[in-house]
N, CA, C and O atoms as a Maestro MAE file, in Angstrom:
{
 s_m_m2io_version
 :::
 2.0.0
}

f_m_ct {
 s_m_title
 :::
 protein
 m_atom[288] {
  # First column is atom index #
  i_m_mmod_type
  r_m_x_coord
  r_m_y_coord
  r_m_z_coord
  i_m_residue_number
  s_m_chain_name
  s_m_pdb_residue_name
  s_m_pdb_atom_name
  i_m_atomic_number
  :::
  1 25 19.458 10.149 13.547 1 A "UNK " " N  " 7
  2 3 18.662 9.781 14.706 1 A "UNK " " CA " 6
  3 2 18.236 8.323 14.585 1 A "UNK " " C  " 6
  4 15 18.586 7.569 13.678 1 A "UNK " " O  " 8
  5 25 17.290 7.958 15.799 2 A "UNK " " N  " 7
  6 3 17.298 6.578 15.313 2 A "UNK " " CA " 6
  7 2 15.740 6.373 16.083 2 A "UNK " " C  " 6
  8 15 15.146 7.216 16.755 2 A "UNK " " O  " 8
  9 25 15.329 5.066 15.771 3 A "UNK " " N  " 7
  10 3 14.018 4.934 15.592 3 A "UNK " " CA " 6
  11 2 13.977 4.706 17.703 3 A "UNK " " C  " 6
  12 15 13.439 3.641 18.006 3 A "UNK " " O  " 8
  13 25 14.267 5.216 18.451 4 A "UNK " " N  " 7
  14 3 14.327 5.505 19.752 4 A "UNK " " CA " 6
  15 2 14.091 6.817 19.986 4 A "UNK " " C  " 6
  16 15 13.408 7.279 20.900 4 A "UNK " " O  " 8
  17 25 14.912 7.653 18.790 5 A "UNK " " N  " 7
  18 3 14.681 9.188 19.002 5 A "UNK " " CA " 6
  19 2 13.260 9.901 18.358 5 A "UNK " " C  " 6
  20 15 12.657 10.916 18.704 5 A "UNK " " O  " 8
  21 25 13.019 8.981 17.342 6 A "UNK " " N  " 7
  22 3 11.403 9.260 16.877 6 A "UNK " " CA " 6
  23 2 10.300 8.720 17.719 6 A "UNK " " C  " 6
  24 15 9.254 9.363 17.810 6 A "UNK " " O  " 8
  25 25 10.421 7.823 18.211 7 A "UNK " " N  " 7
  26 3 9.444 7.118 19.498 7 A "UNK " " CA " 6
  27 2 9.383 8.305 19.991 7 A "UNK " " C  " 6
  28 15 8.362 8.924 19.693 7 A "UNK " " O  " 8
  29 25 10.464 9.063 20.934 8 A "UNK " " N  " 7
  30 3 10.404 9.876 21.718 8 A "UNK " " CA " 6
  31 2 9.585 11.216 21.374 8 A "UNK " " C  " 6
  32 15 8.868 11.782 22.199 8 A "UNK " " O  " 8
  33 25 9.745 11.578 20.284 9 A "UNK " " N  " 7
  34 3 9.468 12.415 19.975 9 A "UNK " " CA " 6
  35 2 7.831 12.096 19.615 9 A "UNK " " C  " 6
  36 15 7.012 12.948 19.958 9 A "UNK " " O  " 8
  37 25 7.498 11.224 19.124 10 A "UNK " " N  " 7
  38 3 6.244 10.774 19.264 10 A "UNK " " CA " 6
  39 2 4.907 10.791 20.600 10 A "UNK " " C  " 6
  40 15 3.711 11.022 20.780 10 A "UNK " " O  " 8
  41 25 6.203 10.348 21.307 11 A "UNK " " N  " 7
  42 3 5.262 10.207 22.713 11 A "UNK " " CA " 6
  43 2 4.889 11.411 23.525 11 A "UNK " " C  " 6
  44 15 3.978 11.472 24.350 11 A "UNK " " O  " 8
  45 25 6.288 13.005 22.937 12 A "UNK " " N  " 7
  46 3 5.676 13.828 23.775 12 A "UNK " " CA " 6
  47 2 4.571 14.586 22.672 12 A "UNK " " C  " 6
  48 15 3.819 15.513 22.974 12 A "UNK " " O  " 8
  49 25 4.663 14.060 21.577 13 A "UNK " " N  " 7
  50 3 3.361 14.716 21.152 13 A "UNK " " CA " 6
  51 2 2.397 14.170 21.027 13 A "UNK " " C  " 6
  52 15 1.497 14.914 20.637 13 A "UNK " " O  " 8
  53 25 2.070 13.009 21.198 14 A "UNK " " N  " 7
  54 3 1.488 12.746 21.737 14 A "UNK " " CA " 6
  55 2 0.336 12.912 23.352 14 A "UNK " " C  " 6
  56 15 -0.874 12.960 23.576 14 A "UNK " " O  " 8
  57 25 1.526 12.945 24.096 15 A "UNK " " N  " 7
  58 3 1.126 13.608 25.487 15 A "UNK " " CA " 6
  59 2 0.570 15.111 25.303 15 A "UNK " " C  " 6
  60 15 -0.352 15.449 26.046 15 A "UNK " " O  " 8
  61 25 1.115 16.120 24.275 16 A "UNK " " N  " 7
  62 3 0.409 17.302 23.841 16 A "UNK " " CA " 6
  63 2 -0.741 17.111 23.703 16 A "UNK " " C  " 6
  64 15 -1.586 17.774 24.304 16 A "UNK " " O  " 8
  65 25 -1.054 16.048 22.780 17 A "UNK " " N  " 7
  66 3 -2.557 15.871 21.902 17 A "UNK " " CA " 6
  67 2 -3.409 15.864 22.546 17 A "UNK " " C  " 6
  68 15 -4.386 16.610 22.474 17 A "UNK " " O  " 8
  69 25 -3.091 14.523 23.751 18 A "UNK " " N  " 7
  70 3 -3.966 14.268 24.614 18 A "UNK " " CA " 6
  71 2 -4.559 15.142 25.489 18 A "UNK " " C  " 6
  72 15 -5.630 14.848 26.021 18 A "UNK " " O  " 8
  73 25 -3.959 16.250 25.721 19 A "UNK " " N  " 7
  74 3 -4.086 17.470 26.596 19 A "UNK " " CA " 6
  75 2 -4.865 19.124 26.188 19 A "UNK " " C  " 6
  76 15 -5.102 20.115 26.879 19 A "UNK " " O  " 8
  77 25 -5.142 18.713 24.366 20 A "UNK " " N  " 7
  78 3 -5.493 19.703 23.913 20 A "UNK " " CA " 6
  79 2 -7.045 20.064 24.035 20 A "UNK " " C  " 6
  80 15 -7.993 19.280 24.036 20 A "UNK " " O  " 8
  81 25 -7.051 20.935 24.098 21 A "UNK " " N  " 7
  82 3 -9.079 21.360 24.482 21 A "UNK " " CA " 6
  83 2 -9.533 21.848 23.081 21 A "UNK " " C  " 6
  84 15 -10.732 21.676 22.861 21 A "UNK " " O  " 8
  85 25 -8.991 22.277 22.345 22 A "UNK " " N  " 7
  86 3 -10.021 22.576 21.018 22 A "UNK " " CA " 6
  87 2 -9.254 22.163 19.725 22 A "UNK " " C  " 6
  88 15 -8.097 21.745 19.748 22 A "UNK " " O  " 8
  89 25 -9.952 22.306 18.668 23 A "UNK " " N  " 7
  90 3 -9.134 21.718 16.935 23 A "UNK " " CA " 6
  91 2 -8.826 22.338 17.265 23 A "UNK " " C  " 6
  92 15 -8.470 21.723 18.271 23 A "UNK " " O  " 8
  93 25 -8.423 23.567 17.502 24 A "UNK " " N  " 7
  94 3 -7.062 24.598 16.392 24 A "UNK " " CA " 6
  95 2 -5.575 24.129 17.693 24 A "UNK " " C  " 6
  96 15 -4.397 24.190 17.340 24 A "UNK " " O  " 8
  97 25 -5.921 23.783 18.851 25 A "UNK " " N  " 7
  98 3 -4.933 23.321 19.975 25 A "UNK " " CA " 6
  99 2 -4.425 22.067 18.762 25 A "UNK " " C  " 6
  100 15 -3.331 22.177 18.208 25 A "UNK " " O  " 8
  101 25 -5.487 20.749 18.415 26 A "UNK " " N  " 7
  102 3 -5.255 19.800 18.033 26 A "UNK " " CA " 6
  103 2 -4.373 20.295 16.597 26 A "UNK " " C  " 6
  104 15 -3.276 19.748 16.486 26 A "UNK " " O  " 8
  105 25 -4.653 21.014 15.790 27 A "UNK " " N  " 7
  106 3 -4.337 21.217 14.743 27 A "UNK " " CA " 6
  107 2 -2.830 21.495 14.551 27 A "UNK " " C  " 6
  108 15 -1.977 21.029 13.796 27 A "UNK " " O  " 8
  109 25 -2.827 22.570 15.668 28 A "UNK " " N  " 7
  110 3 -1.250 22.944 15.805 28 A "UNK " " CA " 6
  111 2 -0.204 21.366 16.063 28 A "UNK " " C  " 6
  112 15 0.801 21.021 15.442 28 A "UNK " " O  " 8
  113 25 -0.827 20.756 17.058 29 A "UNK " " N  " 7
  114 3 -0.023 19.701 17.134 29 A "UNK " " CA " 6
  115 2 0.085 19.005 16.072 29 A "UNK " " C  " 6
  116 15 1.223 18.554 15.938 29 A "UNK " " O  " 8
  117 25 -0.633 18.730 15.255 30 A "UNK " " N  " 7
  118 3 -0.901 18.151 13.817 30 A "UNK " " CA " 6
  119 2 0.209 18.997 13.028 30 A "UNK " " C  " 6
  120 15 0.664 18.256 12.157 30 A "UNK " " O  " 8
  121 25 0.707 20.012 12.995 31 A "UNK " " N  " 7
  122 3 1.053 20.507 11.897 31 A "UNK " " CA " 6
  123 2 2.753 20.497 12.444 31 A "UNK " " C  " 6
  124 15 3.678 20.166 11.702 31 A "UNK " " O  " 8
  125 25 2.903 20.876 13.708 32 A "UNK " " N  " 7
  126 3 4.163 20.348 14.575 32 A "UNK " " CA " 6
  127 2 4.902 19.136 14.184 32 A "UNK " " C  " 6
  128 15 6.119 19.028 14.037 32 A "UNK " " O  " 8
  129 25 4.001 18.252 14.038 33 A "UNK " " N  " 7
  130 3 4.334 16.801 13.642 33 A "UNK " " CA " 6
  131 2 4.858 16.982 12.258 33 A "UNK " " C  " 6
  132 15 6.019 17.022 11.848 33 A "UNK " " O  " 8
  133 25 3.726 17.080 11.646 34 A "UNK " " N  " 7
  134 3 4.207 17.247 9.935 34 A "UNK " " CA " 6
  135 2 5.311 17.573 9.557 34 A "UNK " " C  " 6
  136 15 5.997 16.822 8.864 34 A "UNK " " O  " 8
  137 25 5.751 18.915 9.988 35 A "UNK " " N  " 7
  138 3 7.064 19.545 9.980 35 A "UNK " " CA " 6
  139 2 7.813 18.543 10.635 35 A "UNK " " C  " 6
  140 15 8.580 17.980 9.855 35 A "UNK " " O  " 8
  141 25 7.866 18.072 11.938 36 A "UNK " " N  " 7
  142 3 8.985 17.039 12.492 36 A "UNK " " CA " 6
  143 2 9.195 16.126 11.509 36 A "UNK " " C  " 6
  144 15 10.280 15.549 11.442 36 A "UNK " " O  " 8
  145 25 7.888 15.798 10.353 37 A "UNK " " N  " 7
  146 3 8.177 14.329 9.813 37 A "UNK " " CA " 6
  147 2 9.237 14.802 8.379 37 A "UNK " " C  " 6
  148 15 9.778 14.108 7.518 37 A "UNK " " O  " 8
  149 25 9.217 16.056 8.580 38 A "UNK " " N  " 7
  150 3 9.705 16.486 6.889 38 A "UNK " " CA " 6
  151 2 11.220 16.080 7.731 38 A "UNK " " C  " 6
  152 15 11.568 14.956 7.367 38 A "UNK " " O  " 8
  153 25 12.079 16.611 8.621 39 A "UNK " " N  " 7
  154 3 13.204 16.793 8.907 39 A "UNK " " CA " 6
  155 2 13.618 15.459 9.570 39 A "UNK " " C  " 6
  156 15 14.779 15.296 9.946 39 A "UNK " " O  " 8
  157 25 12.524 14.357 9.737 40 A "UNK " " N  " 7
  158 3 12.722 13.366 10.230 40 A "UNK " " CA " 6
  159 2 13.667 12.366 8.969 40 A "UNK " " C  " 6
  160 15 14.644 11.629 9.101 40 A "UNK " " O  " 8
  161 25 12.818 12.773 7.722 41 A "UNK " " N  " 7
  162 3 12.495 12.264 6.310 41 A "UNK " " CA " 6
  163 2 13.932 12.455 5.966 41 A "UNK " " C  " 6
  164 15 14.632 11.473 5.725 41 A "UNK " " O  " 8
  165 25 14.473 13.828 5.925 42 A "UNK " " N  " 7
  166 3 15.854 13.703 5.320 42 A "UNK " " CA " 6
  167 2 16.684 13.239 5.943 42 A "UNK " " C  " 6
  168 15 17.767 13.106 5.372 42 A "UNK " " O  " 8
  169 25 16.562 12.767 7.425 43 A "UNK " " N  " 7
  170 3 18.082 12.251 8.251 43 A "UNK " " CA " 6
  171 2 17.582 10.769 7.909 43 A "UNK " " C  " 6
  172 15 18.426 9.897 8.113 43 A "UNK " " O  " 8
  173 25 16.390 10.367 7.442 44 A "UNK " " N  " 7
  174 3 16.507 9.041 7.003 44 A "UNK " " CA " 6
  175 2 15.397 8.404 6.343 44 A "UNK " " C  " 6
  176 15 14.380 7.970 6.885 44 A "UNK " " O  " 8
  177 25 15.716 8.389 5.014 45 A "UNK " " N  " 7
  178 3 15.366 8.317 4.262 45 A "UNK " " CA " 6
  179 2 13.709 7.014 4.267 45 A "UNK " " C  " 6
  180 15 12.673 7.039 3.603 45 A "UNK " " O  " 8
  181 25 14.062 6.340 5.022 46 A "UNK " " N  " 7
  182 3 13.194 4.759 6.007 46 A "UNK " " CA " 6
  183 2 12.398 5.211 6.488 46 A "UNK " " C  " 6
  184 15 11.361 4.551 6.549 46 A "UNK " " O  " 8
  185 25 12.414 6.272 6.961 47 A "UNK " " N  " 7
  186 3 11.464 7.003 8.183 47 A "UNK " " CA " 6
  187 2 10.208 6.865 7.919 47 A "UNK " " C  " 6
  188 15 9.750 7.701 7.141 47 A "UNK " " O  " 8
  189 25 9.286 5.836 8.440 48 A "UNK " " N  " 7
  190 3 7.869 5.650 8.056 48 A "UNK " " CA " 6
  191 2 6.646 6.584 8.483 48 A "UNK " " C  " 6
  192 15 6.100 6.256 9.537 48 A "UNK " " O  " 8
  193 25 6.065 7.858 7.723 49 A "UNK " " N  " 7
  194 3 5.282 9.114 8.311 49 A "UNK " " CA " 6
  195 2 4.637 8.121 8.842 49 A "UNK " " C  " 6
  196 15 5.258 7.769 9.846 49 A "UNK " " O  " 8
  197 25 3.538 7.373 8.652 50 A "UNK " " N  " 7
  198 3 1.984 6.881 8.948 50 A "UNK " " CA " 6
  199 2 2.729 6.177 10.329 50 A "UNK " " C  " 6
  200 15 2.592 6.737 11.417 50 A "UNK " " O  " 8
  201 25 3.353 5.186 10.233 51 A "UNK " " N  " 7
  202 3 3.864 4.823 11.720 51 A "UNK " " CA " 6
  203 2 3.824 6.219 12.695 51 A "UNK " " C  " 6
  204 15 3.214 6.505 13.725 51 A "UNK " " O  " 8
  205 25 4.711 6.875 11.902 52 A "UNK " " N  " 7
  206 3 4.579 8.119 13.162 52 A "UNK " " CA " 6
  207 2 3.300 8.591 13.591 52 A "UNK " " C  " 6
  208 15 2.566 8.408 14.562 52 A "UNK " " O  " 8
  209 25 3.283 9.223 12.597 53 A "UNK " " N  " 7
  210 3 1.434 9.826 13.171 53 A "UNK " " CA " 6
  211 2 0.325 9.061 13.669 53 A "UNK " " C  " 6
  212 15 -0.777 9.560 13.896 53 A "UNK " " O  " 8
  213 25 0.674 7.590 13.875 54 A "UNK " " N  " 7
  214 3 0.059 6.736 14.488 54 A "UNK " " CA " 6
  215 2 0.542 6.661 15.760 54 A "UNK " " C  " 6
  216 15 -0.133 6.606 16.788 54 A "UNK " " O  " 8
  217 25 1.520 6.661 15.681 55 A "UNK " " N  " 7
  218 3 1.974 7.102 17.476 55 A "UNK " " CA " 6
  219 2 1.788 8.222 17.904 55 A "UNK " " C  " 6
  220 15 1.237 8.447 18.982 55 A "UNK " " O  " 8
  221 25 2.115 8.877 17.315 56 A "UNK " " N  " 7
  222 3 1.514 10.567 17.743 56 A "UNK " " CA " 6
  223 2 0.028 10.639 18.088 56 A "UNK " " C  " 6
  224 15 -0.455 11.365 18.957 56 A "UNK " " O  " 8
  225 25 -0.742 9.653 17.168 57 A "UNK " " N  " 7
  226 3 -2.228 9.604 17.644 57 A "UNK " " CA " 6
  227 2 -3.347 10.372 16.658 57 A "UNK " " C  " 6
  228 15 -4.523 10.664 16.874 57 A "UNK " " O  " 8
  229 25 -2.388 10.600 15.344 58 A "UNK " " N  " 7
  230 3 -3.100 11.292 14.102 58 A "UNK " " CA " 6
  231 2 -3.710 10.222 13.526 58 A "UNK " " C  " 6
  232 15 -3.477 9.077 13.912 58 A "UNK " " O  " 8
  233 25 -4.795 10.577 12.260 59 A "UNK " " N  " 7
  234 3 -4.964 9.605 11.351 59 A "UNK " " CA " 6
  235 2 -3.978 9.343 10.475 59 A "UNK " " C  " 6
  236 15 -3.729 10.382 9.864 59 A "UNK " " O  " 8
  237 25 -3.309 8.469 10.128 60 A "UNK " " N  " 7
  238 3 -2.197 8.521 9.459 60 A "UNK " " CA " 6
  239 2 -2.399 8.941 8.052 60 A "UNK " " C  " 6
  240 15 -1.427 9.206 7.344 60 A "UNK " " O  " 8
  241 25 -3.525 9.008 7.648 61 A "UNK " " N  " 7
  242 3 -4.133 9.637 5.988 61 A "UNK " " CA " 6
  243 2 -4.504 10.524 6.180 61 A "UNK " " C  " 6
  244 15 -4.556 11.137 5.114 61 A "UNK " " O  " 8
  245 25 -5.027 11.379 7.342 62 A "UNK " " N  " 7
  246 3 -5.587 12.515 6.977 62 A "UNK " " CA " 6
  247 2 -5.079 13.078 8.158 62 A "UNK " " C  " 6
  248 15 -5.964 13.528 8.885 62 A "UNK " " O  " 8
  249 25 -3.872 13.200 8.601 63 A "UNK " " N  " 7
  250 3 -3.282 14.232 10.107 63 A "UNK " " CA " 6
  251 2 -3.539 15.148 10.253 63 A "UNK " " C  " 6
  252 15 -2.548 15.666 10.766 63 A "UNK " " O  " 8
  253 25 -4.892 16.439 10.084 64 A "UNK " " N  " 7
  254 3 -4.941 17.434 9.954 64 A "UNK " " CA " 6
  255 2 -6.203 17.056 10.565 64 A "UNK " " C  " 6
  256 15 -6.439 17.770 11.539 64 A "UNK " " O  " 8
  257 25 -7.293 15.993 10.285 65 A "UNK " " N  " 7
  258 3 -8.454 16.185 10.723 65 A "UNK " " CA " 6
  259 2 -8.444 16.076 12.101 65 A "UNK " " C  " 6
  260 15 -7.518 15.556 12.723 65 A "UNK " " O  " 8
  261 25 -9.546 16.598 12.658 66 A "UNK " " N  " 7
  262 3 -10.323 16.626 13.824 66 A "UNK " " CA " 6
  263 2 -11.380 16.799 14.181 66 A "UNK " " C  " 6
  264 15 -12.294 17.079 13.405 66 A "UNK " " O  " 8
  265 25 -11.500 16.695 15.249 67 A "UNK " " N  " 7
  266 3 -12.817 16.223 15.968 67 A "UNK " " CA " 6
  267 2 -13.485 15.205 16.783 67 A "UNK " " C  " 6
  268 15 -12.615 14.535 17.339 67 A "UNK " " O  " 8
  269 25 -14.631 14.818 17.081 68 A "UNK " " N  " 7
  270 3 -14.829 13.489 17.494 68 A "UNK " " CA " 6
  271 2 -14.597 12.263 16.931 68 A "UNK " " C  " 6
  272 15 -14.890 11.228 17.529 68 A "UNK " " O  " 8
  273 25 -14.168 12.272 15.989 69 A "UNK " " N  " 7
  274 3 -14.275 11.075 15.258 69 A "UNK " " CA " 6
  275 2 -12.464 10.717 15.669 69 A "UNK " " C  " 6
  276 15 -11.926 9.611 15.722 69 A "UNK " " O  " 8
  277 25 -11.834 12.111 15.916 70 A "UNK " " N  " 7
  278 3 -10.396 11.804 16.152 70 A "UNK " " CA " 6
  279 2 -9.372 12.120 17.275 70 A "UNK " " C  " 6
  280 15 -8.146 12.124 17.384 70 A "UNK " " O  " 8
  281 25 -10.726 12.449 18.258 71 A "UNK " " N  " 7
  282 3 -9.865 12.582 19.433 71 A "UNK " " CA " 6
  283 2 -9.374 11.166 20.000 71 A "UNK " " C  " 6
  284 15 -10.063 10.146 19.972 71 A "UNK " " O  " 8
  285 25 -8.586 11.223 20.314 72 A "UNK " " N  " 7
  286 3 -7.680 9.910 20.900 72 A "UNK " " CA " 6
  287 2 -7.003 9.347 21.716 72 A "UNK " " C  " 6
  288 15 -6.590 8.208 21.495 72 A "UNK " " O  " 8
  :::
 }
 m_bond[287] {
  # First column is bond index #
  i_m_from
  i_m_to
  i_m_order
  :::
  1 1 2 1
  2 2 3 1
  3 3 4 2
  4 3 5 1
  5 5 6 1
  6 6 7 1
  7 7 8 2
  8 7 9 1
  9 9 10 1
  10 10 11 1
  11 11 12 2
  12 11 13 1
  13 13 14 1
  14 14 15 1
  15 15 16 2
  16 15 17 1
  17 17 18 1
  18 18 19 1
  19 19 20 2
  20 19 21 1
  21 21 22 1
  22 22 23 1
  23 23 24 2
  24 23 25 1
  25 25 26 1
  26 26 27 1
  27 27 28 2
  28 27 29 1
  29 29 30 1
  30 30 31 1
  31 31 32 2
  32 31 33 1
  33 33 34 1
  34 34 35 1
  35 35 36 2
  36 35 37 1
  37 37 38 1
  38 38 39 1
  39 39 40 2
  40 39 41 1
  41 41 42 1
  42 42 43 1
  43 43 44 2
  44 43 45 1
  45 45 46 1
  46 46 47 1
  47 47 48 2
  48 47 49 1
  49 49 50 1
  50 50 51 1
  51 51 52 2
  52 51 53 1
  53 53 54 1
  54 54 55 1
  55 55 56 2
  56 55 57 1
  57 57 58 1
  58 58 59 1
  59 59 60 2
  60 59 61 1
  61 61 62 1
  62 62 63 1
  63 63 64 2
  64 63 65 1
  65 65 66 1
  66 66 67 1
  67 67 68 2
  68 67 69 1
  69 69 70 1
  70 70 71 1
  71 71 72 2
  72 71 73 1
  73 73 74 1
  74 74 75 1
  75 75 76 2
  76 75 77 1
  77 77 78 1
  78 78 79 1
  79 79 80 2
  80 79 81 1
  81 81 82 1
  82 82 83 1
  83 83 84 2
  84 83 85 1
  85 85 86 1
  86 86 87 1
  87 87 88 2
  88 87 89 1
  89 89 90 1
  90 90 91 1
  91 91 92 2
  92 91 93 1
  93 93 94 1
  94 94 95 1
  95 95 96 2
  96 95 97 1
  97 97 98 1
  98 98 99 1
  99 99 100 2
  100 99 101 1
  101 101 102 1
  102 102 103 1
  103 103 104 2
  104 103 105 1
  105 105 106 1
  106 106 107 1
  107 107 108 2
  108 107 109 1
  109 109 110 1
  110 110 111 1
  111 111 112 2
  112 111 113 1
  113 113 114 1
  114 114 115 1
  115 115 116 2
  116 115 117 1
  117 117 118 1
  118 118 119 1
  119 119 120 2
  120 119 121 1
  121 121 122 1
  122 122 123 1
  123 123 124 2
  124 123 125 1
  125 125 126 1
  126 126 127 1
  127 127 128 2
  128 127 129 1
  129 129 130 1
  130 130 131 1
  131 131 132 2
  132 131 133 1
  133 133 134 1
  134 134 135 1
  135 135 136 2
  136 135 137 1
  137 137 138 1
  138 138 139 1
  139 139 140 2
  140 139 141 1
  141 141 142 1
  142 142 143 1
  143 143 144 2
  144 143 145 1
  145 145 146 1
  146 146 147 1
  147 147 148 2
  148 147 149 1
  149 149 150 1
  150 150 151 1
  151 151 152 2
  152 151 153 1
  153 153 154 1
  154 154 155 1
  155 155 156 2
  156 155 157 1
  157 157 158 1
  158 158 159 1
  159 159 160 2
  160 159 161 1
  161 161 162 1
  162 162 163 1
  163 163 164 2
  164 163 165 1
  165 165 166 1
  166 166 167 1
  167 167 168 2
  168 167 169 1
  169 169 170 1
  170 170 171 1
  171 171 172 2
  172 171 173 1
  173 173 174 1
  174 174 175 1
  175 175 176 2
  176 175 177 1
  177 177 178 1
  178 178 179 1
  179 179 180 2
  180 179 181 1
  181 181 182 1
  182 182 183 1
  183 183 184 2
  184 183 185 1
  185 185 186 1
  186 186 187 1
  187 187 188 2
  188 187 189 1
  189 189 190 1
  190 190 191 1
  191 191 192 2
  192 191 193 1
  193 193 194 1
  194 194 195 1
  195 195 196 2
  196 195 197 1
  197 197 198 1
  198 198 199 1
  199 199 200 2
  200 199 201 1
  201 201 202 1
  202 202 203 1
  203 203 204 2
  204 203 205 1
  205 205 206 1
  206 206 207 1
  207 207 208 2
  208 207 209 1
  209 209 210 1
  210 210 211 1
  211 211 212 2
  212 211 213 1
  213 213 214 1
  214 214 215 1
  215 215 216 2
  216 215 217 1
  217 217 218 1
  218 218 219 1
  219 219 220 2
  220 219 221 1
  221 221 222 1
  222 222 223 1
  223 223 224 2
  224 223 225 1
  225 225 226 1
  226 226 227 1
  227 227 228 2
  228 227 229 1
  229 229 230 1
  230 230 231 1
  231 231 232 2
  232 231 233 1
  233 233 234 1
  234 234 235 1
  235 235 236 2
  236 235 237 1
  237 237 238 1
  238 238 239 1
  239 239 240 2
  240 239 241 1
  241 241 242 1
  242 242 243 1
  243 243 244 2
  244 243 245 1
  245 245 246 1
  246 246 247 1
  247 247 248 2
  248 247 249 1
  249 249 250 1
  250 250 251 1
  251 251 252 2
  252 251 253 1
  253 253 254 1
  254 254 255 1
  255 255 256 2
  256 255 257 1
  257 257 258 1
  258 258 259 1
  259 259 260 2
  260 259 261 1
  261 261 262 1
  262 262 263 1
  263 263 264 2
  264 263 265 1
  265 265 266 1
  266 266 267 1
  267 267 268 2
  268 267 269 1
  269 269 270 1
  270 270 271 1
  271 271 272 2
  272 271 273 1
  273 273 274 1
  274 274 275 1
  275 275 276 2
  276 275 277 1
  277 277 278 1
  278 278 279 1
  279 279 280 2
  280 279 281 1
  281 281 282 1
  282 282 283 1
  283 283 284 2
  284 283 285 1
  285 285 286 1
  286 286 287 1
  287 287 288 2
  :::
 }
}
């Protein structure tokens, strides 16, 4: 894949995130990601997580948290 196909994939989870009404909504998307970043990881090896989950709209150190401090 290529860094066009991870954008993409970024942006619709992104658009999820933005749409979620409670942590465990947020969480799931959080954990969606994670998994995307594992299978992202082996088609290429470059694949920068924290970039991602920064587009996705996670903390890039702690993608699991939530709350006010991380809605986004």
């Amino acid at each position: 894949m290529s860094r066009k196909d991870y954008r993409a994939f970024a942006d619709i989870l992104a658009g999820d995130l933005a749409t979620c009404e409670t942590d465990g909504e947020r969480r799931k998307v959080a954990c969606i990601a994670l998994s995307m970043e594992d299978v992202f990881k082996r088609d290429n090896p470059r694949f920068d997580r924290q970039r991602f989950r920064e587009a996705v709209g996670l903390d890039p150190w702690n993608p699991t948290r939530v709350g006010d401090d991380h809605a986004g």
